[in-house]
C-alpha positions, 0 to 999 in steps of 0.5 A: 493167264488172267486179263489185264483190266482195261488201260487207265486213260480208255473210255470207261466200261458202262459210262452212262448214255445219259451222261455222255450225250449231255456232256457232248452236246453237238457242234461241240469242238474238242480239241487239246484246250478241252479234250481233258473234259471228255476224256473218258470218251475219247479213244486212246489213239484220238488223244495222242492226234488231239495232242498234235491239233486234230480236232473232233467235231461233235454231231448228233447221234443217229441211227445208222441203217444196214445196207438194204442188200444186208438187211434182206439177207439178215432176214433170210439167213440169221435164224439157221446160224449157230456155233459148234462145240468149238465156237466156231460158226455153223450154217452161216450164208450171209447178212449179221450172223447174229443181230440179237446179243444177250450180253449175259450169254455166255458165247456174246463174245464170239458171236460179237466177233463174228457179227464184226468180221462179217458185219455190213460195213464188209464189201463184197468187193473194193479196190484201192489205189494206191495200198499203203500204210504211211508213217508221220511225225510231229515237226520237233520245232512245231509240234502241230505241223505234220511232217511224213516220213516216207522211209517207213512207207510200205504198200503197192500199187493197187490193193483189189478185193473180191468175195467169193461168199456172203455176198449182199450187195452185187450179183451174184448173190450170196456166191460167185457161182459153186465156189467149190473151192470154198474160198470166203474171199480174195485179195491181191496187192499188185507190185509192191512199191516197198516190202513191210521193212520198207525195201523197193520190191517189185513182187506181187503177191495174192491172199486166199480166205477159206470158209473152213474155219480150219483151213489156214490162208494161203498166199501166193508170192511173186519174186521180181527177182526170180519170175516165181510164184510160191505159194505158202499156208499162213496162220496170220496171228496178226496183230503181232509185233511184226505187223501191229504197223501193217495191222490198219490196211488188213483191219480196212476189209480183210479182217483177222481169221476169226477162228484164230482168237479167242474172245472175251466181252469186258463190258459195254461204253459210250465212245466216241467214233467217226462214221462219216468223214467230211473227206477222204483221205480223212484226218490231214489238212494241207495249207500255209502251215504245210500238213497239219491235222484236220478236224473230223465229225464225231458221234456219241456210239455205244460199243462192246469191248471185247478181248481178244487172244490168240487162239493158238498162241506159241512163243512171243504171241503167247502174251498178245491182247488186243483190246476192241472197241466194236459199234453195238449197231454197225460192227465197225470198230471204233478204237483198238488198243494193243498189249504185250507182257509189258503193257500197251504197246499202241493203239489205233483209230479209224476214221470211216466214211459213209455212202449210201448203198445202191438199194438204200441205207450205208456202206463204209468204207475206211478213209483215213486212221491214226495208228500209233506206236507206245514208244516211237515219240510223236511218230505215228501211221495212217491207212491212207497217203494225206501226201499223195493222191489215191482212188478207192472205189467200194462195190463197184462190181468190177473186181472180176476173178481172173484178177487173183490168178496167180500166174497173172503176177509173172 
């Protein structure tokens, strides 16, 4: 199937840098009196919140310095790493995969995806209190005042995550003992308060990424109703139509299977991408007007814009694209823009905050974002609760393994 280009009103591919930072000059304010002006600069998803009062705040580029943890692994490990005859990667330890892309390299794609999902914004452990995608909706009698929609909430109590493997930043290092069970990571959500259909539940359930790149996840689900624990093989082919709402708290660390996508690079562009959030949760005022949408920092970045497909598409997942918008630098994602056989049918936008390391340079984490769906009006989700409280805490060494046995959950 051929590619659909890029959707009309996306940053456009190779936009001049020279350009771009002279038309973004820092302490510039857009917002809907003048977003037309830098549109092509703008992602999809942060026109829609301009369009209901969020404001971008324009600072100067800088250089963003890798974690000193993954930049001395980088070094140590980077040179042994290569693919095998079915793009999927090969003697990777920990650090970039590759820190060097030649965009005419007919394997950039796949190697940009990899440098993505194992880049220097991923933790080697984080937990989060409480997990939770959050829906919204402008007020029909005001269309800048913010009003949640706690019926489409979803999430738990606590979301912990520990790797077992690449590790660069908190001992043990690069893995957690022999790892004979080569297991890449762990992830639990600890009682769910609602289920993705938004149903009070009262299960549990555990997440396992293997390093094989042909070893299905596995998930470990606990019934409140039953006192069991069942465990299943999964093929996340996310983003799809039953999860391109959920997409965002997966997207957050625990990323789709690289393995399981085929990649396509479309070309490179100036974006606009928020690094640094001033607050976390990011994007949400509250004040007289009740909740509103901020005003957050943004940077001129450089990014790759990469297609990616399922890699073993059957029935209505055989028309999914999903299109990427990845910081050339950092790997974070900046934007993201979903298709179907119809077209675009949402996109997305993070807001991530930055901390220094304990050894010097940045970590990330994910403070906020702006999901929203093509054909739901003004409703839209964000990552985290703007209306509720909530904790997140990134390498704090205290995410232990016996938190991901699953006889825990009973």
């Amino acid at each position: 199937m051929r590619a659909q280009p890029v959707a009309p009103d996306s940053p456009a591919a190779s936009s001049s840098p020279e350009a771009a930072a002279a038309a973004l000059k820092p302490g510039t304010i857009i917002g809907a009196d003048n977003i037309d002006q830098y549109s092509r600069y703008v992602p999809s998803a942060a026109k829609f919140a301009v369009a209901h009062g969020f404001r971008m705040r324009i600072i100067p580029d800088r250089r963003v310095e890798w974690s000193q943890g993954f930049q001395r692994a980088t070094e140590k490990y980077a040179a042994q790493v290569t693919l095998d005859n079915d793009d999927y990667i090969k003697n990777y330890v920990a650090g970039m995969p590759f820190p060097l892309i030649d965009a005419t390299d007919p394997k950039a794609a796949v190697k940009i995806a990899y440098n993505w999902h194992m880049g220097p914004f991923m933790p080697d452990d984080f937990s989060i209190a409480p997990w939770s995608s959050n829906g919204y909706a402008a007020d029909p009698a005001n269309a800048l005042k913010i009003v949640p929609n706690s019926d489409a909430d979803y999430g738990c109590e606590q979301f912990e995550f520990l790797r077992f493997a690449h590790r660069t930043d908190v001992d043990p290092r690069p893995t957690i003992g022999d790892n004979a069970m080569g297991v890449e990571w762990k992830a639990k959500c600890n009682r769910w308060m609602t289920d993705l259909f938004g149903t009070p539940s009262e299960g549990a359930g555990i997440w396992v990424r293997y390093l094989d790149p042909r070893h299905p996840d596995e998930f470990f689900s606990f019934s409140g109703t039953s006192r069991r624990v069942r465990r299943s093989a999964v093929h996340l082919e996310y983003p799809n139509e039953s999860c391109r709402g959920c997409h965002q708290p997966f997207w957050a660390y625990a990323l789709p299977k690289t393995e399981d996508y085929l990649y396509r690079l479309l070309g490179s562009t100036a974006i606009l991408g928020c690094l640094a959030t001033d607050e976390e949760p990011a994007g949400f005022k509250t004040g007289g007007e009740g909740l509103t949408l901020g005003e957050e920092p943004f940077e001129l970045r450089h990014a790759y814009i990469l297609e990616m497909r399922p890699r073993f598409a059957e029935g209505s997942s055989s028309s999914m694209r999903t299109i990427i918008y990845i910081d050339s630098e950092v790997y974070v994602w900046l934007a993201a823009e979903f298709y179907d056989s119809r077209g675009l049918t949402a996109t997305a936008m993070p807001l991530w905050r930055m901390r220094p390391s304990s050894e010097g340079g940045s970590l990330f984490d994910l403070a906020g974002s702006f999901y929203r769906p093509e054909n739901r009006g003004s409703f839209f989700r964000s990552l985290v609760p703007a209306h509720d409280e909530f904790k997140q805490e990134i390498n704090s060494g205290s995410v232990g393994e016996g938190t991901f046995n699953p006889e825990m959950m009973r």
